[in-house]
N, C-alpha and C positions, 0 to 999 in steps of 0.2 A: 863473631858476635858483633852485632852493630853497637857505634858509642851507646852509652845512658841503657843499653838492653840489660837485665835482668841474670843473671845464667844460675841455672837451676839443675842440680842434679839430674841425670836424665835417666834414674835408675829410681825405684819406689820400696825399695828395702837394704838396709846397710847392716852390717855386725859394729855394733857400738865396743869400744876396748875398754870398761870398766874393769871388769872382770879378772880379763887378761895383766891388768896391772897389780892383779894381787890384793884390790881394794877391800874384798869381804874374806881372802882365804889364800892361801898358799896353793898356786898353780905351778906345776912343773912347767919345765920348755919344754918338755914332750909332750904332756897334756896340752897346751897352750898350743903347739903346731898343731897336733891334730886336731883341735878344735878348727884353727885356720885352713887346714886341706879339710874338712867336711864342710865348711862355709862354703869353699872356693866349688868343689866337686858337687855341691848343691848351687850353685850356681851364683853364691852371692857376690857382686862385682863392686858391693859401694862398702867403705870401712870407716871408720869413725876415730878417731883417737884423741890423743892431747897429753904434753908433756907431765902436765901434772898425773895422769893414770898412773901411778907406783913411780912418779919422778922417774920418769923415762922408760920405766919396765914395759908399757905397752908399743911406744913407738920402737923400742930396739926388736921386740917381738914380732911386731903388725911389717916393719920395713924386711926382718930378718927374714921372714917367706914370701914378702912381696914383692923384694928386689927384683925375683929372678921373672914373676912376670913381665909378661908386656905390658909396657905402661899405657898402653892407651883403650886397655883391657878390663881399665875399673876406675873408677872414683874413689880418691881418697879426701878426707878434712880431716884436719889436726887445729888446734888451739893456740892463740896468741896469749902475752900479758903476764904469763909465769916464765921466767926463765931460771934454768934451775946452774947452778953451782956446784960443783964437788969438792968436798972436805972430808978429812980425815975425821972431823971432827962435826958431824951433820946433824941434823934435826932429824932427817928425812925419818925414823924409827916413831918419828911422834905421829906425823902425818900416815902412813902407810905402815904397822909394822909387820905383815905380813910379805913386802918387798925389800929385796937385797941393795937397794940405790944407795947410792953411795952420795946425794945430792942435798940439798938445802934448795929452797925456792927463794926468788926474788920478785916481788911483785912492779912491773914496769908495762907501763902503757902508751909511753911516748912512740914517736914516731920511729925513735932510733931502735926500741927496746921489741917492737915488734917485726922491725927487719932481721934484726937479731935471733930472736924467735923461731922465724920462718927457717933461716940461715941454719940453728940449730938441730931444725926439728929437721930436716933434710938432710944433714951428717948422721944423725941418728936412725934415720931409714932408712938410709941410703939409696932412695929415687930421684927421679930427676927432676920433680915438680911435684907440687900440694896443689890441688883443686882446690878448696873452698879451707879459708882460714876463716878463723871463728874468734872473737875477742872475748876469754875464757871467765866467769865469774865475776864477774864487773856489776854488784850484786847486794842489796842492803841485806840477805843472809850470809855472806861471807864476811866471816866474823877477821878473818885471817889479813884483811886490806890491813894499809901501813894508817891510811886514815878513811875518814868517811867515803861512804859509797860514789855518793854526789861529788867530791875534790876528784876521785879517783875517771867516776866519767867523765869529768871535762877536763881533767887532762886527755883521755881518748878521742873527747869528741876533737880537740884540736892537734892531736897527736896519733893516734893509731890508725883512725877511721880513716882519716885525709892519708894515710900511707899506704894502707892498703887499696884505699882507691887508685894513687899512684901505682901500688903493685900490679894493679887489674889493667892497668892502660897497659905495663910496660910486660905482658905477656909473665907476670912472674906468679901471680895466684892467676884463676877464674873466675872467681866469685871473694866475696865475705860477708862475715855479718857477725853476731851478737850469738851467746852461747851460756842462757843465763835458767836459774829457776822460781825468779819473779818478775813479777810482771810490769812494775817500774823501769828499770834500763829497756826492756823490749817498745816496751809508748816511748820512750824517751829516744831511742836508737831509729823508731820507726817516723818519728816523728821533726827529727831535727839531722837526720843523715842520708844518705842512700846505699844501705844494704842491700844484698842482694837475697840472700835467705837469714833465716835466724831458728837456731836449736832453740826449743821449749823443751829444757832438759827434767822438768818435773810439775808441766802445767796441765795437763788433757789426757787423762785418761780415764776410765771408768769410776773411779773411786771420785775425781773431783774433774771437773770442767766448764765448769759455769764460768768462772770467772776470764778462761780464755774465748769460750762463747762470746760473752758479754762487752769483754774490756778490748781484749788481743785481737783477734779474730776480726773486726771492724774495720779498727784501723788497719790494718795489715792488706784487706783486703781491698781497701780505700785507696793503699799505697803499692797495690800490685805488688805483694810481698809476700812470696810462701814459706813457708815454717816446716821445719824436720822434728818429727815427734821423738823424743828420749824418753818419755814416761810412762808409755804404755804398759807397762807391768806396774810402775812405780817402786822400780829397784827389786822385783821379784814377788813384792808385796801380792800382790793378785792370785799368783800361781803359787802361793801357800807360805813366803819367804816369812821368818820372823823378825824385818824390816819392814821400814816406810821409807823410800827415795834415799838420801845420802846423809853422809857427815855423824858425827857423835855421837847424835843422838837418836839414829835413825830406828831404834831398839823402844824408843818410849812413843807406841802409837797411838795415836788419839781411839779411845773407844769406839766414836762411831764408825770411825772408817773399819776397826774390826767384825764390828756389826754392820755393816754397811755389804763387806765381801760376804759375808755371813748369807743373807739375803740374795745377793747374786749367784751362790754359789747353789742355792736352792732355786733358783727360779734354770739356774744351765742345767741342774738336775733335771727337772720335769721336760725338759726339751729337749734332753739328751748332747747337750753342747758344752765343749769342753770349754772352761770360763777363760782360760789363758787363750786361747783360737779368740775367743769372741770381743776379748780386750784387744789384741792385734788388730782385728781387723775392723772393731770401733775406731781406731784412731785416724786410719785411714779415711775415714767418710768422708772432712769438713774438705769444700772445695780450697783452700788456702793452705791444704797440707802437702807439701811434694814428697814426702817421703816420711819411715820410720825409720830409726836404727836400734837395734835390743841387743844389749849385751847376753854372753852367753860364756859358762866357763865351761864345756864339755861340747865333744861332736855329736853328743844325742842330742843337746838342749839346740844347736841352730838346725839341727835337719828338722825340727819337730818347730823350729819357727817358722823353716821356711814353708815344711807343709802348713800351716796354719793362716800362712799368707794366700794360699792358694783351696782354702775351703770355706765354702758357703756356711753363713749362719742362716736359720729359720727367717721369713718376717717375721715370724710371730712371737721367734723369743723377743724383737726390737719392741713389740708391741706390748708385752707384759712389762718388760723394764719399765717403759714409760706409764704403765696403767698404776704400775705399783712405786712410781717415783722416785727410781731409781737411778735415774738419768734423766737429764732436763726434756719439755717436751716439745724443744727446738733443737736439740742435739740431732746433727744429722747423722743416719745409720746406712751402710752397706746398702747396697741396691742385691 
């Protein structure tokens, strides 16, 4: 990779580890492997994770079957910014209590706290390198910072960013960037750093995307900056989940967006198109997207992504969407 180039996943669908860390449900290690051997066996070579998924449950899981790969056989990202702690005496049951960790988090963004990070998050997988670190929640809805959003970035901007750019010269990441679910740190990261991608962990998907259309997307685009989609279901939402995207209170959904799937779920009807296929492969469209990653807690939920990545929708379901305003009518759609 030339200086100042860009590096980009070179793969267009990844298995995201929410799941896997126990976030919405108690997953065996049996269930949780075989979900990773039917990712793997369907072919998927890009994984997703971050210390914070069940404070560690995803990365000891995600490393625990990927060690024995070859590493040069898949892209992995994991997450800077949280590094977690073990006590006897933890928190972690507040944050996760469907996972067994044994951990307390600590929020750190310095320069030292994200080498640290990397450091950890590699003993805990046990591989020999991270492709793309992500600077995790750095986030005016992350209620959980030690202080404001805004104190919290510019300590990154003079502390994380400038390290992991150093990590990227010295061959120790491949890439980094921002891993947030608004859209303030993503202009602000895009705008005053150089990242090389950025997770939009809950911006673009069917339900809502105007405002990465509008806001994100521009600039990004402006900045030669591609984006990995996390929202495409919107945390399951889509494909029938009785959630909306993450945290607390993901249980109390705004009406219309019930009404809203309601709507789409009638329009895939008439067109015979499954609405979960037709969410996946909406997200793909905008040229500034490199990639999705969707979590999955079962080997039928990623075989059934991965087909869904690989099937055409109607034009003419794209076209009733838009007739009936369902989707903005600059939203790009599948070819």
């Amino acid at each position: 990779m030339r200086a100042g180039e860009h590096y980009l996943p070179p793969v267009s669908f990844g298995l995201g580890g929410v799941p896997l860390g126990n976030e919405f449900e108690v997953i065996t290690d049996e269930d949780a492997y075989e979900t990773l051997h039917a990712a793997w066996s369907a072919g998927v070579r890009y994984y997703d994770v971050a210390p914070w998924y069940g404070l560690g449950l995803a990365e000891r899981r995600f490393g625990n079957y990927l060690h024995n790969k070859n590493r040069d056989e898949y892209i992995l990202s994991t997450k800077v910014g949280k590094l977690l702690k073990a006590s006897q005496h933890n928190s972690g049951k507040s944050y996760f209590p469907f996972s067994p960790s044994p951990n307390d988090v600590v929020f750190d963004y310095t320069a030292d706290g994200v080498r640290r990070s990397v450091e950890d998050s590699l003993q805990r997988l046990g591989i020999s390198h991270i492709d793309v670190a992500l600077v995790h929640d750095i986030s005016p809805d992350n209620e959980l910072l030690p202080t404001p959003w805004q104190q919290q970035f510019d300590i990154a901007l003079h502390g994380a960013f400038q390290a992991l750019g150093r990590m990227k010269e010295e061959g120790v990441i491949k890439g980094w960037g921002i891993g947030v679910n608004t859209p303030e740190p993503m202009l602000r990261v895009l705008r005053e750093a150089g990242p090389d991608v950025c997770l939009l962990a809950s911006q673009y998907s069917l339900i809502e995307h105007a405002n990465a259309l509008r806001t994100i997307f521009p600039v990004a685009r402006e900045r030669n900056v591609k984006s990995v989609i996390g929202s495409s279901l919107n945390a399951g939402f889509i494909s029938g989940s009785s959630r909306h995207n993450y945290g607390r209170n993901s249980w109390n959904i705004p009406r219309q967006y019930i009404e809203k799937r309601e709507k789409l779920r009638a329009v895939a009807a008439e067109f015979g198109v499954d609405l979960r296929t037709a969410a996946l492969r909406f997200s793909t469209a905008p040229d500034v997207v490199a990639a999705l990653v969707v979590g999955a807690r079962s080997a039928e939920q990623i075989v059934a992504d991965v087909t869904s990545m690989q099937t055409t929708i109607p034009p003419d379901f794209w076209s009733e969407l838009k007739r009936q305003k369902l989707i903005e009518q600059d939203a790009p759609t599948p070819n």
